[in-house]
MMTF fields as JSON, N, C-alpha, C and O atoms, coordinates in Angstrom:
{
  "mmtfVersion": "1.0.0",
  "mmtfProducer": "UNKNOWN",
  "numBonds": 227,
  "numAtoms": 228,
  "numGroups": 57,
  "numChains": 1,
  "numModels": 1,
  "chainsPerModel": [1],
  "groupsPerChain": [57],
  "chainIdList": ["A"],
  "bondAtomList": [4, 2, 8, 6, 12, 10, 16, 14, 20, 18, 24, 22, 28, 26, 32, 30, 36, 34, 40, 38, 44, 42, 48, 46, 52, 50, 56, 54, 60, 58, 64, 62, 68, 66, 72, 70, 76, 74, 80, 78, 84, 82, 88, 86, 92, 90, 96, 94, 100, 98, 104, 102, 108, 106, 112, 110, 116, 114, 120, 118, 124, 122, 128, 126, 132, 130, 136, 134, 140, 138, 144, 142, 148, 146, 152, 150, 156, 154, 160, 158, 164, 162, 168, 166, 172, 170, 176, 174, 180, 178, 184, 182, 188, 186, 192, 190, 196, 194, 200, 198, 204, 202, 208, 206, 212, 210, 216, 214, 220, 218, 224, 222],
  "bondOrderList": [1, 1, 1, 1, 1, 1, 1, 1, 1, 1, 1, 1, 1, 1, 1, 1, 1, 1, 1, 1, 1, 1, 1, 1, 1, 1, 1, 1, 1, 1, 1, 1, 1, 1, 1, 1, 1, 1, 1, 1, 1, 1, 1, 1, 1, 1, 1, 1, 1, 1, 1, 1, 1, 1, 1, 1],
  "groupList": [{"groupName": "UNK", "atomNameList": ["N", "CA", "C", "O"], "elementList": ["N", "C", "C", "O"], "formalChargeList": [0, 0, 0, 0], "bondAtomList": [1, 0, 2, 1, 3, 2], "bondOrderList": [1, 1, 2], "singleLetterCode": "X", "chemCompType": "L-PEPTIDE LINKING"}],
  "groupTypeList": [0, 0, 0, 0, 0, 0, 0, 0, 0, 0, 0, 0, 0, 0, 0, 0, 0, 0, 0, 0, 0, 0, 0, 0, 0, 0, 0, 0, 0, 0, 0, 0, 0, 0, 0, 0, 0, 0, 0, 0, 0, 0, 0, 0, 0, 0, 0, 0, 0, 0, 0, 0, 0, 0, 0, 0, 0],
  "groupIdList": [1, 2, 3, 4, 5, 6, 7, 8, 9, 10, 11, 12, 13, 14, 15, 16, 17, 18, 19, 20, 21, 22, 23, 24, 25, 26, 27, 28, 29, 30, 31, 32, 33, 34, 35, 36, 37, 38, 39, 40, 41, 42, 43, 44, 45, 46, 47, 48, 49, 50, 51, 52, 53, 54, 55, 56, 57],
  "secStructList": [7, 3, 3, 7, 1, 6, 6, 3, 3, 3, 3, 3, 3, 3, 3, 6, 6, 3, 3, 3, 3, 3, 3, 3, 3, 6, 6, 6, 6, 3, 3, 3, 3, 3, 3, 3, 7, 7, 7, 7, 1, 1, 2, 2, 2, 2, 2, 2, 2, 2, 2, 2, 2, 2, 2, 2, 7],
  "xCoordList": [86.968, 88.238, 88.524, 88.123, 89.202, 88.916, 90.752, 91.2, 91.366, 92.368, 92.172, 91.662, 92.826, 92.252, 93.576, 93.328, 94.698, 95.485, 96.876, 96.979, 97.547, 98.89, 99.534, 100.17, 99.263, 99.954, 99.142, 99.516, 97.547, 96.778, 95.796, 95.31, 95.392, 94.101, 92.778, 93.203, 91.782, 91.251, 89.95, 89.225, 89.482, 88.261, 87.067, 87.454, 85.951, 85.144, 83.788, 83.037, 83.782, 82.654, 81.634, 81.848, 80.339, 79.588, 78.809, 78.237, 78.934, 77.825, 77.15, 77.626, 75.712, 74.544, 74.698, 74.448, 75.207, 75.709, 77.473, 78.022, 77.936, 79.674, 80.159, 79.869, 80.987, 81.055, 82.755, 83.149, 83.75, 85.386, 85.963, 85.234, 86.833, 87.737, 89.21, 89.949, 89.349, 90.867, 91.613, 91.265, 92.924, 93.856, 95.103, 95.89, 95.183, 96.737, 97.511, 97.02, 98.922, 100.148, 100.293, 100.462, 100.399, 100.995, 102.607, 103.27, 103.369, 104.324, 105.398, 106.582, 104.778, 105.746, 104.936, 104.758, 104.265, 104.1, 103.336, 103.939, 102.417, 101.708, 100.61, 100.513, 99.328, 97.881, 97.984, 98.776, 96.509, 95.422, 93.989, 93.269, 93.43, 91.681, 91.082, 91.738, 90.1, 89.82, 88.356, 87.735, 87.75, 86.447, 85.642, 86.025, 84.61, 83.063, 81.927, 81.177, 81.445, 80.312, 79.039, 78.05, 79.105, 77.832, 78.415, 79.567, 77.507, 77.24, 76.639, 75.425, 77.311, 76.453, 76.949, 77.673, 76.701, 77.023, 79.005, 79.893, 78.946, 80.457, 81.437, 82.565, 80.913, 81.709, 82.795, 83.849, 82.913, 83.419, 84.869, 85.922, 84.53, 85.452, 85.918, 86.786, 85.762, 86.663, 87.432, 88.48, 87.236, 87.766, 89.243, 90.315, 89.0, 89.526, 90.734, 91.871, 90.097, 90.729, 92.064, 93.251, 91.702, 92.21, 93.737, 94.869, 93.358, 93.977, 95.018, 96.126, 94.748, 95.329, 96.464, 97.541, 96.494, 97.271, 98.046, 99.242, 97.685, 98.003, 99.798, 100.907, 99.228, 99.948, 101.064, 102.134, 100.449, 101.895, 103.057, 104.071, 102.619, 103.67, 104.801, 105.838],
  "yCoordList": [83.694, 84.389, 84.677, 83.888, 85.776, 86.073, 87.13, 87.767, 86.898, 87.7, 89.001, 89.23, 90.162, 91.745, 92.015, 92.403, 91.847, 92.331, 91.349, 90.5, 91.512, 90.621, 90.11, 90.869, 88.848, 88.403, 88.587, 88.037, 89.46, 89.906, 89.193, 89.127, 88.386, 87.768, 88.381, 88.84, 88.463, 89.155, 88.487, 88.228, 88.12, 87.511, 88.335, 88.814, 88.353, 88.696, 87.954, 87.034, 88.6, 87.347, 87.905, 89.117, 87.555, 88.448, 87.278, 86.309, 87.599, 87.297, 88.151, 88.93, 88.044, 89.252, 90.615, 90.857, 91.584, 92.525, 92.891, 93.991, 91.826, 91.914, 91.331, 90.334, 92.404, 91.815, 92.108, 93.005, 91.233, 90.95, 91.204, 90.523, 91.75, 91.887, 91.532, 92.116, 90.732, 90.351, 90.016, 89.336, 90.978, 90.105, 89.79, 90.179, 88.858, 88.19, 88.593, 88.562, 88.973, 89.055, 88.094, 87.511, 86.919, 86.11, 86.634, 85.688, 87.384, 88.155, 88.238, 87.926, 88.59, 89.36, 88.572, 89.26, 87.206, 86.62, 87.53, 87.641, 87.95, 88.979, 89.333, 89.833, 89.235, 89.531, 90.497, 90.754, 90.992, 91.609, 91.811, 92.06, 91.784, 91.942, 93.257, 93.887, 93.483, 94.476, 94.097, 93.274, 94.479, 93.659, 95.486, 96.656, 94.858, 96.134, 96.057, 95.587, 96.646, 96.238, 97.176, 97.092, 98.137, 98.959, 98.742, 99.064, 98.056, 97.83, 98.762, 98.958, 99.307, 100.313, 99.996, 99.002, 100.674, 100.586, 100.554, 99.738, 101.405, 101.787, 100.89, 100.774, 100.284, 99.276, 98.696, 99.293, 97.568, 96.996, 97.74, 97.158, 98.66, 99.646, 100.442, 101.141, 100.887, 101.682, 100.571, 100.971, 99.274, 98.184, 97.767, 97.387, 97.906, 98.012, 98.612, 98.209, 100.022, 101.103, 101.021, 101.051, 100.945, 100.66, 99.624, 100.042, 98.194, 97.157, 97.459, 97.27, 98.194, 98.854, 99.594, 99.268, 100.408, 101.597, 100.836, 100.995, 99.701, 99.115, 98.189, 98.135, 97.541, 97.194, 97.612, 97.075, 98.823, 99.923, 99.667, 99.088, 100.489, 100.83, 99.744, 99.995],
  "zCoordList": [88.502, 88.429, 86.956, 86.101, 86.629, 85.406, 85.509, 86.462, 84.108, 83.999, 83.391, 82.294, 84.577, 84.288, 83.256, 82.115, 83.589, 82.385, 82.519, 83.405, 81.862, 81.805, 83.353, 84.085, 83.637, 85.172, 86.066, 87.102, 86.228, 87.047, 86.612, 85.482, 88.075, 87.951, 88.876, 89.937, 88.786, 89.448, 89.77, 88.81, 91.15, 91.381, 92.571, 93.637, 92.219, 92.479, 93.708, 93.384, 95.0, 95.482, 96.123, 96.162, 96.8, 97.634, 98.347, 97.846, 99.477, 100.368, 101.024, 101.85, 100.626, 101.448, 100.775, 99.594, 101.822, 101.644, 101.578, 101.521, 101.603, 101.664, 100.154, 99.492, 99.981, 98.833, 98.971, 99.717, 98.152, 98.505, 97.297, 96.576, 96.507, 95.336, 95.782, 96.575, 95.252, 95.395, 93.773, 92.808, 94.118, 92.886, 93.161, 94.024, 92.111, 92.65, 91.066, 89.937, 91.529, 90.884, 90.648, 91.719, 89.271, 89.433, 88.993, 89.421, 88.521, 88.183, 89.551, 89.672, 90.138, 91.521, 92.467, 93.472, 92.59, 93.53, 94.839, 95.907, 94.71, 95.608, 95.314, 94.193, 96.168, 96.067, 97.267, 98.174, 96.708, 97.554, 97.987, 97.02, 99.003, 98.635, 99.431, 100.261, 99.149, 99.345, 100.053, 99.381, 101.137, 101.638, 101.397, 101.391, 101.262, 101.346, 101.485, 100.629, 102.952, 103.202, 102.931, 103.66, 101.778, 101.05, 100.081, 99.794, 99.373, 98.139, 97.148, 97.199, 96.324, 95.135, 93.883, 93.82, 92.788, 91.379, 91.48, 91.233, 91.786, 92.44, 92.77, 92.289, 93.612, 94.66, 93.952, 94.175, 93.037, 92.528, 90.992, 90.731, 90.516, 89.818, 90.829, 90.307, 92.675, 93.236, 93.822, 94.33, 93.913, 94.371, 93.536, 94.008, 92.691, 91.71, 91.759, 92.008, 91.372, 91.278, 92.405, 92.078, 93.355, 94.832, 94.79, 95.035, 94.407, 94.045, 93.467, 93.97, 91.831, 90.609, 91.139, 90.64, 91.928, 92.51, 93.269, 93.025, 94.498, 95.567, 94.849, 95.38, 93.308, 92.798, 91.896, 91.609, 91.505, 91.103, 91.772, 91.385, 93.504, 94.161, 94.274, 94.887]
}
């Protein structure tokens, strides 16, 4: 688990082919994860990306 920016922690996991991104708010008390089962270069920065936005709103 590793901190992505101020209050946002962000952890990373995979089994096989599944791989999970989740982050937690510690700020506003609220996470999210994101599950994916094709794996590419990609995967993990649209996971992201995803999260990032999820937590704006």
């Amino acid at each position: 688990m590793f901190k992505s920016r101020d209050g946002i922690w962000m952890k990373i996991g995979q089994t096989g082919t599944q791989l999970s991104v989740m982050m937690i708010d510690i700020e506003n008390s609220s996470s999210a994860v994101v599950l994916v089962n094709c794996l590419n270069k990609y995967s993990v920065s649209l996971a992201r990306e995803l999260l990032l936005r999820a937590f704006e709103e």
